[in-house]
C-alpha positions in Angstrom: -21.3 24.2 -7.9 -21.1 23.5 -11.4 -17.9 21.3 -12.6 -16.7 24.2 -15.3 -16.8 26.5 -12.0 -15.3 24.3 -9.7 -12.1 23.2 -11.8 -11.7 27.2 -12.7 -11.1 28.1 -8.8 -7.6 29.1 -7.6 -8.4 27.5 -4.3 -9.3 23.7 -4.5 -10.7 22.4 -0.8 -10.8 18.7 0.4 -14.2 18.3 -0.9 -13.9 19.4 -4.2 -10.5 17.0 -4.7 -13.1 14.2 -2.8 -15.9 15.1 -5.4 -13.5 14.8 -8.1 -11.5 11.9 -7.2 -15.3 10.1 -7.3 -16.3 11.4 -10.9 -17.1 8.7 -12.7 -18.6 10.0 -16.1 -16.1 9.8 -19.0 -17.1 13.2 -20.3 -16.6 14.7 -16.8 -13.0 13.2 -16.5 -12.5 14.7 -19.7 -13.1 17.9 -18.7 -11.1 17.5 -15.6 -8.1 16.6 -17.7 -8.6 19.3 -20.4 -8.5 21.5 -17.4 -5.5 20.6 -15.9 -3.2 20.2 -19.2 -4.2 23.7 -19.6 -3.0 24.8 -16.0 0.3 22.7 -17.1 0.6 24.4 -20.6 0.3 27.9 -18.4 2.8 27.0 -15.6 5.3 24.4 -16.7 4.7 25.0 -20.7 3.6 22.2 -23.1 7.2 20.4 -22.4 8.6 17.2 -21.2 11.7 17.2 -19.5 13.7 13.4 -19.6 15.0 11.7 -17.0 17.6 9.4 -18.3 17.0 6.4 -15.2 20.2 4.4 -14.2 19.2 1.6 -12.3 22.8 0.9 -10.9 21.9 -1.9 -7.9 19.2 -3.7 -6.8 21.2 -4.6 -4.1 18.8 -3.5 -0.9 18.4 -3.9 2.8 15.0 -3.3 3.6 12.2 -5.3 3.6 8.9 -3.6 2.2 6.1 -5.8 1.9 5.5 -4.8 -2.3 8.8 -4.4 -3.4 10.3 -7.0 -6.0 14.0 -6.2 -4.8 12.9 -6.4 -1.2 15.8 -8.0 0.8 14.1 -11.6 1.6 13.2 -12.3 -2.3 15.6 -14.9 -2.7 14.8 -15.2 -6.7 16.3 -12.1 -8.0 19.8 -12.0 -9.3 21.6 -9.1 -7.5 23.9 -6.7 -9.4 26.1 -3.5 -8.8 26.9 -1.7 -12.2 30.3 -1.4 -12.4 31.8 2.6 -12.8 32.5 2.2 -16.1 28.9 0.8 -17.3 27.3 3.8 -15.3 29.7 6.3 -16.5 29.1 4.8 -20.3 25.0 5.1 -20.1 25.6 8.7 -18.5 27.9 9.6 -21.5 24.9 8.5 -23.9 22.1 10.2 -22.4 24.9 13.3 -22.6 25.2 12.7 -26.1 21.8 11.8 -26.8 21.0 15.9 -25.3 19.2 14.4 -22.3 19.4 17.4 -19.9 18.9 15.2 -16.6 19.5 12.0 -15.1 18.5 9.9 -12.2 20.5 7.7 -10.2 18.4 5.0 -8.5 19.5 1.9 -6.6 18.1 -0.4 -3.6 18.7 1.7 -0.5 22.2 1.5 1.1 23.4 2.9 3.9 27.3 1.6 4.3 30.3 4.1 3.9 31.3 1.9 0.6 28.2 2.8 -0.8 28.0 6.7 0.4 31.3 7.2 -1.2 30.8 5.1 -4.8 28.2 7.5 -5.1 29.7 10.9 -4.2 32.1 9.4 -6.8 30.0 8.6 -9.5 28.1 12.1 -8.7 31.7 13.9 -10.0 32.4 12.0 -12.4 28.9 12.2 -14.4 29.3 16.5 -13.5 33.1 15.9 -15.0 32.2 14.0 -18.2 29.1 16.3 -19.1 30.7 19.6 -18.7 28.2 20.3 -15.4 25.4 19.8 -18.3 24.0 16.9 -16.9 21.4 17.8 -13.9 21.7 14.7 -11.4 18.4 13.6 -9.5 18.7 11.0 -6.5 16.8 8.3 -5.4 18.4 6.1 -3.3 16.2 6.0 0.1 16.6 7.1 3.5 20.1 8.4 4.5 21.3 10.6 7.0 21.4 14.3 6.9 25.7 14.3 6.4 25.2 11.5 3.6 22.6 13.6 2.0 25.0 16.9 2.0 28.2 15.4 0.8 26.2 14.2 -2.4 24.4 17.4 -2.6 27.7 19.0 -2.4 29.5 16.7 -5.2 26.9 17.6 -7.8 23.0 16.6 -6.8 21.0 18.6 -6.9 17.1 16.9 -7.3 16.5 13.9 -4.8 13.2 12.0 -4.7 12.0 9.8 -1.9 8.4 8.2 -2.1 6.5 8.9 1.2 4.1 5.3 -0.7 1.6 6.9 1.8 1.0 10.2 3.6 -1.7 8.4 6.3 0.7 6.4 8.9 -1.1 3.7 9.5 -1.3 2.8 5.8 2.8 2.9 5.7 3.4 0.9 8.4 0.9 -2.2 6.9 3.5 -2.0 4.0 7.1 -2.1 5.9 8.5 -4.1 8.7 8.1 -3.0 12.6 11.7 -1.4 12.1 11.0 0.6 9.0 9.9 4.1 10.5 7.3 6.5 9.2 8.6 9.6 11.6 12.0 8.9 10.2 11.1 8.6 6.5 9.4 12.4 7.1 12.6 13.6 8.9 14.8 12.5 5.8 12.2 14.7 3.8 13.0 18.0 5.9 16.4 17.0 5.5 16.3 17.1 2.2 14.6 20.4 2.0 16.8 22.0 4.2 20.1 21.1 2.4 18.7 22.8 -0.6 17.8 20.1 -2.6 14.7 20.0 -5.1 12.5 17.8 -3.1 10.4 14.9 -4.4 7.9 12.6 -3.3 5.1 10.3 -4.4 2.6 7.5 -3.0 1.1 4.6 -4.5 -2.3 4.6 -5.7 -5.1 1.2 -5.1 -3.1 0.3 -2.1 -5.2 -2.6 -0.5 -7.1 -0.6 2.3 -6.5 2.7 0.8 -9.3 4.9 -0.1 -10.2 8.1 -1.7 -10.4 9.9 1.3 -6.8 8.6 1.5 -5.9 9.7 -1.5 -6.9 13.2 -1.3 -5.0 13.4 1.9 -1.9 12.5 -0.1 -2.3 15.4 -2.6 -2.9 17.7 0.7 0.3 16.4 2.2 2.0 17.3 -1.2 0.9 20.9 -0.5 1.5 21.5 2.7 4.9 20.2 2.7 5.8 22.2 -0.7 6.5 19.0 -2.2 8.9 20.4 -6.0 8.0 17.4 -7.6 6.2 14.4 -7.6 6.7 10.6 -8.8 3.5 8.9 -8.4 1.6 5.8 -10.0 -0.8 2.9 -9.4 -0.2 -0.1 -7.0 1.3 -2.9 -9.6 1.8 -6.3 -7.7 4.9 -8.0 -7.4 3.9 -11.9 -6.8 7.0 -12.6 -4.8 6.1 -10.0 -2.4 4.2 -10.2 0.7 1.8 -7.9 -0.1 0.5 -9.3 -3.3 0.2 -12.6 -1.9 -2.2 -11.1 0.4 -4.6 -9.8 -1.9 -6.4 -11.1 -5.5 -5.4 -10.6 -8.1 -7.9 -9.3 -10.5 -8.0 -6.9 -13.9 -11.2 -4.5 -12.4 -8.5 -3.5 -9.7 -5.9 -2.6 -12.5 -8.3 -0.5 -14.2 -9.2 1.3 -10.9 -5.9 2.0 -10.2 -5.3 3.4 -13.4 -8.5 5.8 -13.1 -7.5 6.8 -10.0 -3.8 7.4 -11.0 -4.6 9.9 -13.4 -7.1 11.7 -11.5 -4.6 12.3 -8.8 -2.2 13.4 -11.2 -5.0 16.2 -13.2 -6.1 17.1 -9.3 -2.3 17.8 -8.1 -1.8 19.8 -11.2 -4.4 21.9 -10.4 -3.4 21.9 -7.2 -0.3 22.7 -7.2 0.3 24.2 -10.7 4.1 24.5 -11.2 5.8 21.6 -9.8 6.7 18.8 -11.9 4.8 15.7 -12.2 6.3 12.4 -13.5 4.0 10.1 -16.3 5.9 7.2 -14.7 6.8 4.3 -16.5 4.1 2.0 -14.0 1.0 3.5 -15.7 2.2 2.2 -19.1 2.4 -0.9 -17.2 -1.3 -1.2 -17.1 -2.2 0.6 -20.3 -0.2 0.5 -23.6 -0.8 4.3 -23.4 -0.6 4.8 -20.1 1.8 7.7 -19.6 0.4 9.2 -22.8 -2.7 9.4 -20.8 -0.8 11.2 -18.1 0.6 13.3 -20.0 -2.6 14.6 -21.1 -3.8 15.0 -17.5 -1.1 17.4 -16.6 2.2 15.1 -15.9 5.4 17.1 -17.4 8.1 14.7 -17.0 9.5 11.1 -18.0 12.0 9.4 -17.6 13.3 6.9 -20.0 15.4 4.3 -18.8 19.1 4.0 -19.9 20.0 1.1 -17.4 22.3 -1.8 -19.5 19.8 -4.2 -21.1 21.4 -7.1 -19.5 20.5 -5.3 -15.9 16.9 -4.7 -16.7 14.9 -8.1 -15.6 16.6 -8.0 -12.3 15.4 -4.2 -11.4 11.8 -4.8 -11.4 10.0 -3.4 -8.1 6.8 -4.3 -9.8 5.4 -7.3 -12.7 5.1 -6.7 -16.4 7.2 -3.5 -16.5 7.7 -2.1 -19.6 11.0 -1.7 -21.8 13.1 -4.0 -19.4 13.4 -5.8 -23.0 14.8 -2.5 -25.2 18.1 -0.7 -25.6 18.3 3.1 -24.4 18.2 3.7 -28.3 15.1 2.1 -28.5 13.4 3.7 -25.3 14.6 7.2 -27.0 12.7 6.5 -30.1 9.8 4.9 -28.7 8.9 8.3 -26.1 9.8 10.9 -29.0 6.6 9.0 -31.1 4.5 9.1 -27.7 5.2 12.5 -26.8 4.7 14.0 -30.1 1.5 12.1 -30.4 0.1 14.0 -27.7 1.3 17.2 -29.1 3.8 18.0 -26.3 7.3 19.0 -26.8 10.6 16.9 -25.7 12.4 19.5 -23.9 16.0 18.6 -25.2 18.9 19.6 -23.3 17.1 21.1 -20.7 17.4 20.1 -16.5 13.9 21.1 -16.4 13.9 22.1 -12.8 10.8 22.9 -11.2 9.4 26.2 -11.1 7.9 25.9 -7.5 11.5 24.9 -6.3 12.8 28.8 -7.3 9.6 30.3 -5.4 9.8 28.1 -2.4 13.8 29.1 -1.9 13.1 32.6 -2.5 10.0 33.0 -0.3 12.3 31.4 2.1 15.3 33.8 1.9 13.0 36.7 1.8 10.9 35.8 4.6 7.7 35.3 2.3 7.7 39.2 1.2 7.9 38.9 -2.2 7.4 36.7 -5.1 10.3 35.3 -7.3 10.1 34.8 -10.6 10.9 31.3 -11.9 14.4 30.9 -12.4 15.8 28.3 -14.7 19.5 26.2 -13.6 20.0 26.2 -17.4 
């Protein structure tokens, strides 16, 4: 089968996302990427929704082998935003016609914690008018956690599966940290209601294609609503980069593969949203531009107080830990409109497949809901 034919089909099998994952020919990958901006355009429209990112802790207890605010990396500063700093960088993005935020800390799980952010939840719904949508991502909780912050004003929550193959998470986390449970927080999430996210990393050492496409399958079958996904960027006070060398061919492969997966999941899964996350910029200048341009529809621009910003890095060299949220704003309007996309101001941006999935649900799969915006 021809490659025109192939990335025209409604129905994309595990060996044509293998196939593509190996394409190697720039003008190939082109093509590819042509092809799935235009299933984006058709599905999700030529937009991109912000994120404002509030990076409130880095406060964590777990232990995962790549993560710079892993509990046992004694050379980061801790912090807890106060109320009032959050509240203030909420009220910006608010002013700044930012339709959605996202609330993201080192993963907590004591009742002081729980209810600072069921607080923080009302408050940010209180201050905006209810204008502000609120996305999650604060790790594995249980089920009643997960519903009293649905009920205060969530209503988005996104928790990285890092790999879909179980073998592969457990080489990155502790004995104690538990793949079945990690899955179990994801029905949970679906369940309650909430728009459900995920995402892996990509040029994980052992991971390979066949990997890889096995992630983008997982994303299907469990009717992922959005997805947060980027390359494997060392951390060198982790474990896992320790482990492994350190070289610039394996940054570029990463990158390659990172936008492949996220032109193969558009095409795959046509109107969810994708994230151009803020890692690929990491290793390219242009990096999320590029993703962009292979199908990605959101991004999310972080508002976190400068002074917070070198202590909340999971990963080295990430960008814009140096800028103000003014100068983050700035920066992505020139990069979007470079690309010739269009900054959805204002908007929550929810994802169209969220609306069909709930539907299909209540109806018992007999008929097909139209996409239906929060806003």
């Amino acid at each position: 089968m021809n490659l025109e034919k192939m990335l025209s089909q409604k129905e994309i099998t595990r060996s044509d996302l293998t196939y593509l994952m190996k394409l190697k020919s720039q003008s190939k990958l082109d093509k590819l990427y042509r092809a799935a901006y235009k299933v984006k355009a058709e599905h999700v429209g030529p937009k991109v929704y912000y994120r404002g990112l509030i990076e409130f802790s880095n406060q964590c207890q777990k232990n995962c082998f790549y993560c710079g605010i892993r509990k046992d990396n004694q050379q980061v500063q801790r912090f807890t935003i106060s109320e009032k700093e959050i509240l203030a960088a909420a009220r910006w993005a608010h002013e700044n016609n930012y339709g959605s935020l996202v609330l993201q800390s080192g993963e907590l799980q004591n009742e002081e914690f729980i209810d600072f952010v069921e607080k923080i939840i009302k408050k940010i719904k209180k201050l905006s008018q209810n204008e502000l949508g609120i996305t999650l991502s604060l790790g594995e909780q249980k089920k009643e956690t997960y519903q009293r912050w649905f009920a205060a004003g969530a209503h988005r929550y996104l928790l990285r599966i890092e790999s879909s193959k179980q073998e592969l998470y457990q080489q990155l986390h502790p004995e104690e940290h538990s793949f079945k449970r990690r899955l179990q927080c994801l029905k949970n999430l679906k369940e309650l209601g909430y728009q459900v996210g995920s995402g892996v990393m990509i040029g994980l050492p052992g991971q390979s294609i066949e990997d890889l496409v096995e992630d983008l399958l997982f994303f299907k079958q469990f009717s992922i609503d959005m997805v947060g996904m980027g390359p494997y960027v060392l951390h060198p006070h982790t474990p896992l980069a320790r482990s492994i060398d350190k070289e610039d061919s394996l940054k570029q492969r990463n990158l390659k593969w990172s936008l492949k997966m996220i032109a193969l999941l558009r095409l795959l899964m046509p109107d969810i949203n994708i994230a151009a996350t803020t890692a690929l910029q990491a290793l390219d200048p242009v990096g999320r531009e590029k993703a962009l341009q292979a199908g990605a529809n959101v991004i999310m621009p972080i508002i976190t107080p400068q002074k917070y910003r070198l202590d909340y890095q999971l990963y080295e060299d990430k960008p814009c830990v140096d800028e103000k949220a003014s100068d983050c704003k700035d920066c992505l309007e020139a990069r979007i409109n470079s690309v010739g996309d269009e900054i959805a101001y204002g908007e929550w941006g929810d994802s169209p497949h969220y609306f069909k999935r709930i539907q299909h649900k209540r109806t018992g799969g007999t008929t097909n809901a139209k996409d239906t915006p929060s806003q």
